[in-house]
C-alpha positions as CSV (number, residue, x, y, z in Angstrom):
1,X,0.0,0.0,0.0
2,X,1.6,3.3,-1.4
3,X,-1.2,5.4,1.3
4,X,2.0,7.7,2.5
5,X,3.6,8.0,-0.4
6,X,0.8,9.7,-1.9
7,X,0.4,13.2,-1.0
8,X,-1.9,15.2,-3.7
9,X,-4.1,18.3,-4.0
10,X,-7.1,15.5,-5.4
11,X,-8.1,12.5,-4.1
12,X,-9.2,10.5,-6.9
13,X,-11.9,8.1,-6.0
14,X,-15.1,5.7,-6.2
15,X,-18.2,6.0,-3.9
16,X,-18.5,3.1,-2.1
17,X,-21.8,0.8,-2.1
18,X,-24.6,1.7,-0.5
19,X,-24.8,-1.2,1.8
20,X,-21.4,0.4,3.1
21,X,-22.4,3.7,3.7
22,X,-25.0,3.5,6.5
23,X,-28.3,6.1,6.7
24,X,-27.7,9.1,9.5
25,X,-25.7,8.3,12.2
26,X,-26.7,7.5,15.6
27,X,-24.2,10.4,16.7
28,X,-21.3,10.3,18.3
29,X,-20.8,8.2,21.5
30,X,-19.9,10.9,24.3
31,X,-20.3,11.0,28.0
32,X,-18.0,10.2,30.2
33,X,-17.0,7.3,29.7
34,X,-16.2,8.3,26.4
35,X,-14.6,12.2,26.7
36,X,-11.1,12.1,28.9
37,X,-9.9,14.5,30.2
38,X,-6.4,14.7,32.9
39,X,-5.2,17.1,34.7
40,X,-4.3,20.6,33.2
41,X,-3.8,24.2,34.4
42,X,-6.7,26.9,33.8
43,X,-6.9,28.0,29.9
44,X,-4.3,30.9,29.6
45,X,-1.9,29.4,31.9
46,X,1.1,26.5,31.4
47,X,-0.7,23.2,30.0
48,X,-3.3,24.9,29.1
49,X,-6.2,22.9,27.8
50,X,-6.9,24.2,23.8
51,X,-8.8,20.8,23.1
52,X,-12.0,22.3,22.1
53,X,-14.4,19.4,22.5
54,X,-17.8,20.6,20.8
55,X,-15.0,21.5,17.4
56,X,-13.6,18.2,18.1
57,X,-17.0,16.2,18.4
58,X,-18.7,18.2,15.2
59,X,-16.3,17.1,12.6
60,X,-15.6,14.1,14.1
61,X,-19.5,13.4,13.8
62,X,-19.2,14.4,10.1
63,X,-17.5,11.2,9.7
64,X,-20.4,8.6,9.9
65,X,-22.5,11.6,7.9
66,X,-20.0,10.8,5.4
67,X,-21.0,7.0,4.8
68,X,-18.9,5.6,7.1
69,X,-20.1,3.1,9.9
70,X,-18.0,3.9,12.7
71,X,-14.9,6.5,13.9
72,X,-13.1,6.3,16.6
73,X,-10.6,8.8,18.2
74,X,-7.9,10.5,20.7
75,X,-6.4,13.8,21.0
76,X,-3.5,14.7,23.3
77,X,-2.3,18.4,23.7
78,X,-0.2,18.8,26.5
79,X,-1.7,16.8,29.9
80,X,-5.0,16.6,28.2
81,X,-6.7,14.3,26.4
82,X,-10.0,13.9,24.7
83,X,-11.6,10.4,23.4
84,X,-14.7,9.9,21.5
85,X,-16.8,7.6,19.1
86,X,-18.8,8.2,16.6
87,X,-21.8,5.8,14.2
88,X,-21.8,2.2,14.7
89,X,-19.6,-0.3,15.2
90,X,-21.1,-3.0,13.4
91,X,-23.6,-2.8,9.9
92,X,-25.8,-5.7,11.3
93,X,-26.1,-4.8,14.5
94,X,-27.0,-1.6,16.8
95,X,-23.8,-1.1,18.7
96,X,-22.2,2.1,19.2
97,X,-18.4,2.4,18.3
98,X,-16.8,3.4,21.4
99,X,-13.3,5.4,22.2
100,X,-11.5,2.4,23.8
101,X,-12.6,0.0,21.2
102,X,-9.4,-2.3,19.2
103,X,-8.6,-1.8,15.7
104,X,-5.7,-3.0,13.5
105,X,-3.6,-0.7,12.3
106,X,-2.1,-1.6,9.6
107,X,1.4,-0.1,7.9
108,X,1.4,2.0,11.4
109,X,3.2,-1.1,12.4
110,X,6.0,0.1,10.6
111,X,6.7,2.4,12.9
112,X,7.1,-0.1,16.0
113,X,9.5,-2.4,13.7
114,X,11.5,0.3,12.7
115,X,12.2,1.6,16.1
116,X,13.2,-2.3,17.0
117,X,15.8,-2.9,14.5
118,X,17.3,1.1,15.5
119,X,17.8,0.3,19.5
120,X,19.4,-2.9,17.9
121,X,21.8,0.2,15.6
122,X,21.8,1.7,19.3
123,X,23.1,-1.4,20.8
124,X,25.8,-1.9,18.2
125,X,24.7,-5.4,17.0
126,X,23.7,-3.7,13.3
127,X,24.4,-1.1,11.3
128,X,22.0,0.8,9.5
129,X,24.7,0.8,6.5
130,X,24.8,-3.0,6.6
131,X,23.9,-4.6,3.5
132,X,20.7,-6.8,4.0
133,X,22.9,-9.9,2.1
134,X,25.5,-9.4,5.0
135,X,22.7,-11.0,7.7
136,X,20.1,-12.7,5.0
137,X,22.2,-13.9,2.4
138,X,19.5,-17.1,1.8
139,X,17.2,-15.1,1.3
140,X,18.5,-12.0,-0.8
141,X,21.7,-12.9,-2.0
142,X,23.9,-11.8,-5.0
143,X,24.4,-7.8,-5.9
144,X,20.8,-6.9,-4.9
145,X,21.9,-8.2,-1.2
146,X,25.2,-6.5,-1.3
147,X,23.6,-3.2,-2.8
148,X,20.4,-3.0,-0.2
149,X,21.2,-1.6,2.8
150,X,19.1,-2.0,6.2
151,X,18.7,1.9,6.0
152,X,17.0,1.3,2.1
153,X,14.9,-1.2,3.9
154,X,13.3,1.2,6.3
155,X,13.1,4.2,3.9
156,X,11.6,1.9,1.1
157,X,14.6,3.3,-1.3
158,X,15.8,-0.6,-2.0
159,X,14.1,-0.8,-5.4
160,X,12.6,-4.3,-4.1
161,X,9.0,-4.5,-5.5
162,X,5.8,-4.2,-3.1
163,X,4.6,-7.9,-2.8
164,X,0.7,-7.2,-1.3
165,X,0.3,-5.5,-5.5
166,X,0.4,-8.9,-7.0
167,X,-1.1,-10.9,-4.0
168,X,-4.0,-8.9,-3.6
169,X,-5.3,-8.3,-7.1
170,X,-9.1,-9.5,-7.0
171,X,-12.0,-10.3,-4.9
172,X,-11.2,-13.9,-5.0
173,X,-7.8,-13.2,-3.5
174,X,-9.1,-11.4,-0.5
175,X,-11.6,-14.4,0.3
176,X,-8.0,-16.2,0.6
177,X,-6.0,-14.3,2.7
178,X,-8.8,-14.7,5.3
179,X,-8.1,-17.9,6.2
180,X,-4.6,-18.8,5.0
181,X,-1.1,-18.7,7.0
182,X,1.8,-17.2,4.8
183,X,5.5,-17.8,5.5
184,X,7.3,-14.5,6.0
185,X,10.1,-16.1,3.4
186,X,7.3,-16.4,0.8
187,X,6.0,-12.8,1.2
188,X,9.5,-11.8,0.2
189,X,10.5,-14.5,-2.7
190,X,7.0,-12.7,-3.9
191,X,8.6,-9.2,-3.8
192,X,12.1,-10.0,-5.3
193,X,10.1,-11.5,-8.0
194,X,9.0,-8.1,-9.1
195,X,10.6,-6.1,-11.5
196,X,12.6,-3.4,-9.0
197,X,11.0,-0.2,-9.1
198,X,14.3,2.0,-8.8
199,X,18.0,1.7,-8.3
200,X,19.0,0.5,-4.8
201,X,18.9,3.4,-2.8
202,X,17.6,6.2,-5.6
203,X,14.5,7.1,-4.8
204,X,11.5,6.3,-2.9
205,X,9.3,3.8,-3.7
206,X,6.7,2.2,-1.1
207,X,7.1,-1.5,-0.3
208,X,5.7,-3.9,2.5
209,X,8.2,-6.1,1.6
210,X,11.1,-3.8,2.9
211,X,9.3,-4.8,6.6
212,X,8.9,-8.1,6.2
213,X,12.7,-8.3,5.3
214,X,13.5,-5.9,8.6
215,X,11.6,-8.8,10.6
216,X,13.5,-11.1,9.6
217,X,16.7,-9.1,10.6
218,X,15.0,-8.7,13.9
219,X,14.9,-12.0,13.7
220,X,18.5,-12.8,12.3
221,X,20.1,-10.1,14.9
222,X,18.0,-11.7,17.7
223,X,17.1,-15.0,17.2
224,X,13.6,-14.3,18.6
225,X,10.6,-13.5,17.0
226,X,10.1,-9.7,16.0
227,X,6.2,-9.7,18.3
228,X,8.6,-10.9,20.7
229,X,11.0,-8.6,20.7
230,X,8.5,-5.7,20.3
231,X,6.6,-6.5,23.1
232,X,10.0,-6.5,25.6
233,X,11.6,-3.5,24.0
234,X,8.3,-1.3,23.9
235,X,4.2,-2.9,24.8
236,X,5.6,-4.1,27.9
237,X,7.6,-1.0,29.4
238,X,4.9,1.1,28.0
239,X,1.9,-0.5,29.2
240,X,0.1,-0.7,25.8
241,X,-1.9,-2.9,26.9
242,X,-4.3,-2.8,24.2
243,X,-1.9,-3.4,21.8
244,X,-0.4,-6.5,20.3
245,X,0.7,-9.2,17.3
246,X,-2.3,-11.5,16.5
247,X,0.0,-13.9,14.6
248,X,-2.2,-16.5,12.6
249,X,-5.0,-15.8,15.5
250,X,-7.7,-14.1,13.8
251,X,-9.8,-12.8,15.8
252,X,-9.3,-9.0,17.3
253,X,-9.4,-9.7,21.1
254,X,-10.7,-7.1,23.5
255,X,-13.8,-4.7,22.6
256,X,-13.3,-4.5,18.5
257,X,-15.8,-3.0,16.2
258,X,-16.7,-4.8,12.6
259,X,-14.5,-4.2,9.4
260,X,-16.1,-3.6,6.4
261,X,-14.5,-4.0,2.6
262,X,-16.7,-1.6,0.7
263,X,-17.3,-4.0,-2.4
264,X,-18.5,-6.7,0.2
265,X,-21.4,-4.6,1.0
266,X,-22.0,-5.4,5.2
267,X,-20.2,-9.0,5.3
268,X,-18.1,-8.6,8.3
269,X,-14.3,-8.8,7.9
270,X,-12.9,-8.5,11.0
271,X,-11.8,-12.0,11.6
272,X,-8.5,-11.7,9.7
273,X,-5.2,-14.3,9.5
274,X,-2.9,-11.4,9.4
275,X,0.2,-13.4,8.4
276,X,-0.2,-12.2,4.9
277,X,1.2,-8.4,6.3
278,X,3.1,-9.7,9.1
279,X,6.0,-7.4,10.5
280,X,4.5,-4.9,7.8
281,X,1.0,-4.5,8.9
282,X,-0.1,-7.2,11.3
283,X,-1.2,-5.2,14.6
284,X,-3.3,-4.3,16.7
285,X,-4.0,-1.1,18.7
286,X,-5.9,1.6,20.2
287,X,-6.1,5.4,19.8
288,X,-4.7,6.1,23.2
289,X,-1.9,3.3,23.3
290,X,-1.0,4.7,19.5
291,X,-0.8,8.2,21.2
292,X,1.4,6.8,23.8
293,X,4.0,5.0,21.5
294,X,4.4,8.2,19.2
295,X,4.9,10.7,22.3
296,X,7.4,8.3,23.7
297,X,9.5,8.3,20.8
298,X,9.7,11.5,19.9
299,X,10.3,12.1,23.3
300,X,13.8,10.2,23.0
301,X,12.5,7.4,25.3
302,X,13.1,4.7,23.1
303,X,16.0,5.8,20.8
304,X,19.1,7.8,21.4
305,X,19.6,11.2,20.1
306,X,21.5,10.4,17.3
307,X,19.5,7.3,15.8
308,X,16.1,9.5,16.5
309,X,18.0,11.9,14.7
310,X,18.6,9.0,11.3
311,X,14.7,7.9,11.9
312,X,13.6,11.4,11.1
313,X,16.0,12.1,8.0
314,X,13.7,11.9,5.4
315,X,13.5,11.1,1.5
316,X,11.2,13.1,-0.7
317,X,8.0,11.3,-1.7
318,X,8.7,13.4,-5.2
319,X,11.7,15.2,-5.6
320,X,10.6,17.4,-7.5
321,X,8.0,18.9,-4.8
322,X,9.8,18.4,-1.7
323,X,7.2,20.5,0.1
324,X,4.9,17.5,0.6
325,X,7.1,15.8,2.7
326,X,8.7,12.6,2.9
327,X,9.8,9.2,4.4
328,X,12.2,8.5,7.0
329,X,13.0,5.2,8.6
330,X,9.5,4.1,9.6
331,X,7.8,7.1,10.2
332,X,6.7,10.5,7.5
333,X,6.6,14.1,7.6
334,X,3.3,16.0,7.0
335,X,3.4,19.5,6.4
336,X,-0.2,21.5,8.0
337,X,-1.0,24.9,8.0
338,X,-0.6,24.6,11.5
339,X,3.0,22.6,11.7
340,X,4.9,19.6,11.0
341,X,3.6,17.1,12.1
342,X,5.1,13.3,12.2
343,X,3.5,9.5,12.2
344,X,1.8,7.0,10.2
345,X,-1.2,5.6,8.5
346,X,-2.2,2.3,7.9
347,X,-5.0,0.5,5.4
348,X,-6.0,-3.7,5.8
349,X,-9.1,-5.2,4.4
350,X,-11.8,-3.7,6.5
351,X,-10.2,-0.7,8.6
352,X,-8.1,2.3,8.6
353,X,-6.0,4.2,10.5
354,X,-4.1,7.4,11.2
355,X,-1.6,8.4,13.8
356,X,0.2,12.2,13.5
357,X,1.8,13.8,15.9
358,X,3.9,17.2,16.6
359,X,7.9,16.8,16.6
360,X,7.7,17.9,20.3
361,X,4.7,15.7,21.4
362,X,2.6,19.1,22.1
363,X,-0.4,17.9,19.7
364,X,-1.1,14.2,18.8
365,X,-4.0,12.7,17.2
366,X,-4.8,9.3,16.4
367,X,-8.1,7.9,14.7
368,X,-9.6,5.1,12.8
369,X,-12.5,3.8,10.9
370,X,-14.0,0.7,9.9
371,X,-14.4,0.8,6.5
372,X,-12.0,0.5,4.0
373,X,-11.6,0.9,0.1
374,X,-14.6,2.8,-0.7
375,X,-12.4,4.3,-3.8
376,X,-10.3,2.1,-5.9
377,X,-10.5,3.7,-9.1
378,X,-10.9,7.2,-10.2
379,X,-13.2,10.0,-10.2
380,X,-11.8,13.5,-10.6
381,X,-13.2,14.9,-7.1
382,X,-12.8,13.8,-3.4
383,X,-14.6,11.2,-2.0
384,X,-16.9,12.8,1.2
385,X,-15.3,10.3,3.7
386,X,-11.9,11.3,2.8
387,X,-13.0,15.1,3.3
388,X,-15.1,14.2,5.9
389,X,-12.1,12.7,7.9
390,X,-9.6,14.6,7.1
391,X,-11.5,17.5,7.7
392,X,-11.5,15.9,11.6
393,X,-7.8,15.0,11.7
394,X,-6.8,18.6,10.4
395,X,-9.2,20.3,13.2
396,X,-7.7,17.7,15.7
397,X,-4.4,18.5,14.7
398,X,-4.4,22.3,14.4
399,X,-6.4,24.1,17.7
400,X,-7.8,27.0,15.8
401,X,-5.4,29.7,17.4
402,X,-2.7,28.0,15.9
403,X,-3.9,29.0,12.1
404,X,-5.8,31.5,10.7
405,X,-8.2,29.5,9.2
406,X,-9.2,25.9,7.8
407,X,-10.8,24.7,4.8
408,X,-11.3,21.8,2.9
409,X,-8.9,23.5,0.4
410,X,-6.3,22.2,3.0
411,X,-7.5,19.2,3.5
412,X,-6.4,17.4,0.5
413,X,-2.8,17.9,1.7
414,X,-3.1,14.8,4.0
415,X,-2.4,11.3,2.3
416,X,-4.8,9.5,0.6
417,X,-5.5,6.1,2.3
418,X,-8.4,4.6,-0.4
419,X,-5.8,4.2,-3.4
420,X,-2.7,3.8,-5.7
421,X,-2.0,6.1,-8.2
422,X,-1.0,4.4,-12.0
423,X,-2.5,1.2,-10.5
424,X,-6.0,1.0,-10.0
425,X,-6.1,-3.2,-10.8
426,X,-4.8,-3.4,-7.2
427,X,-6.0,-3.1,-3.7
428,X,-3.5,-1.0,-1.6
429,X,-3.1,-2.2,1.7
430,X,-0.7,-2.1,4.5
């Protein structure tokens, strides 16, 4: 899935069905059980709280009015924090999405690998300059080995082609990953088949197999497995509880909402073998544990200085407009009329999910929905749940004294998360 790699003033899309795009929504879930709120010093003064809520609960509201089922979200701005729901979490069934509610996550994994294989550059047993044939010479041997460095894997400059574009190419094929395990090894052997998109190291170019080769060097470097090792090195010591590796299991554990597949019309598709994504889109999270992990890191809790430093170097997603950002190890840029902003989105078959957050971990939002690919192919104008949501995410992310205005004009500057440009035959996930 190429969802961060695409950063462009239209969003060309389909509708989705009308069985996916529910009648009014039942509202959003608040209360207070649902609206958090901690500590904080009166507006005006240090910590401030700028979270306004009734901004915050009208667009995120919008979202359901939009046609999709269910939203879920958290905001963080200083020692505050705000959570809330909105629609329903299932199509079959009345049952309100709710705040604390599980949802996978996607390519956001990414971001958890990356920081894995960098304490193991902190700890001196790899180098991000390492050629990947110097630890996984069975599996990419030869000149590409020697030319792809670990750095080109978590940048997605290696050239190596995206795997999920030829496995997930039809309807039939997502009936299929449902229910079959895939060996990380033959994710790969699928991606090195592929003619490479670029010169080792010459430009970007989005690929889940790049992850599924840095968990194997986990692996390698380790001689664990990479859930393993992510759960010491960062679930465990900070407490994200609701957060984990499902392996081949496929059922979400923990309050989950349905996940809807647009073209499937209300067939539930939340029950999901994930092994087909694995280390580059297998897990499983919540707003508030998401919002956890980011401020961490860019707090410097979980890297040194200098290898936070190489995780937020970035590559241009096009060179030739460097003002839309670009790709660092594991994690983007996103420029807003309010800021940089830093994180990642993800896309699987039934939900999607976003997770931006300010360098300095003064603003974070993270949010997701559970529908997925209502736009595959193109129409020249925005789909309303990409405006719709977006619109939320930019008024989450920028408190309205922090820019002069807001418009859906600016909206379109976040990623797209419904398709691929040049390769509509495909369904972009991870």
């Amino acid at each position: 899935m190429a969802t961060s790699a695409t950063l462009v003033a239209t969003i060309a899309v389909v509708p989705a069905s009308a069985a996916a795009r529910p009648g009014p929504s039942a509202g959003p879930s608040v209360g207070p059980s649902a609206d958090a709120t901690t500590g904080g010093s009166p507006a005006g003064g240090q910590g401030a709280d700028r979270l306004d809520r009734a901004e915050l609960r009208a667009a995120l509201a919008g979202v359901p009015e939009a046609g999709v089922p269910g939203v879920l979200a958290a905001v963080h701005d200083g020692r505050h924090e705000w959570r809330d729901a909105a629609g329903q979490a299932y199509l079959t069934t009345i049952r309100p999405m709710r705040p604390q509610m599980r949802h996978r996550i996607g390519s956001i994994t990414k971001t958890f690998v990356a920081t894995t294989v960098l304490q193991l550059v902190d700890e001196g047993r790899l180098g991000l300059d390492d050629p990947i044939g110097q630890w996984l010479p069975e599996i990419v041997p030869g000149e590409l080995g020697a030319a792809v460095t670990v750095r080109m894997l978590l940048n997605h400059t290696s050239g190596i082609g995206n795997y999920t574009n030829v496995m997930v190419d039809s309807y039939a094929a997502i009936d299929r990953l449902q229910v079959t395990t895939y060996e990380p090894a033959d994710l790969v052997a699928l991606g090195l088949a592929m003619p490479p998109t670029n010169a080792p190291g010459a430009e970007y170019s989005y690929s889940n197999t790049n992850y599924v080769l840095a968990g194997l060097l986990i692996e390698k470097v380790t001689g664990n497995e990479p859930a393993d090792e992510v759960q010491r090195r960062i679930l465990r010591p900070l407490k994200l509880t609701g957060t984990s590796f499902p392996g081949t299991e496929p059922t979400i554990r923990g309050p989950h909402s349905g996940g809807y597949f647009a073209p499937f019309a209300a067939r539930d598709l939340s029950e999901f073998n994930m092994s087909w994504l694995w280390t580059a889109g297998e897990m499983i999270s919540t707003t508030t544990d998401l919002n956890t992990f980011f401020r961490a890191l860019l707090d410097g809790d979980l890297l040194s200085p200098a290898t936070l430093d190489e995780m937020l170097t970035t590559v241009p997603y096009l060179p030739e407009l460097p003002e839309l950002g670009g790709y660092g190890l594991g994690i983007y840029s996103l420029s807003t009329p309010c800021g940089e902003f830093w994180g990642h989105d993800g896309v699987v078959i039934g939900h999607l999910a976003y997770s931006m957050h300010r360098r300095d971990g003064t603003r974070q939002v993270s949010s997701g929905i559970n529908v997925s690919h209502y736009g595959i192919a193109g129409l020249p104008d925005p789909h309303p749940i990409d405006l719709a949501w977006q619109t939320f995410l930019l008024t989450a992310m920028c408190p309205s004294g922090d820019v002069a205005g807001r418009s859906t004009e600016t909206v379109p500057q976040l990623p797209s998360v419904t398709r691929m440009p040049g390769n509509d035959a495909v369904v972009p996930v991870g």
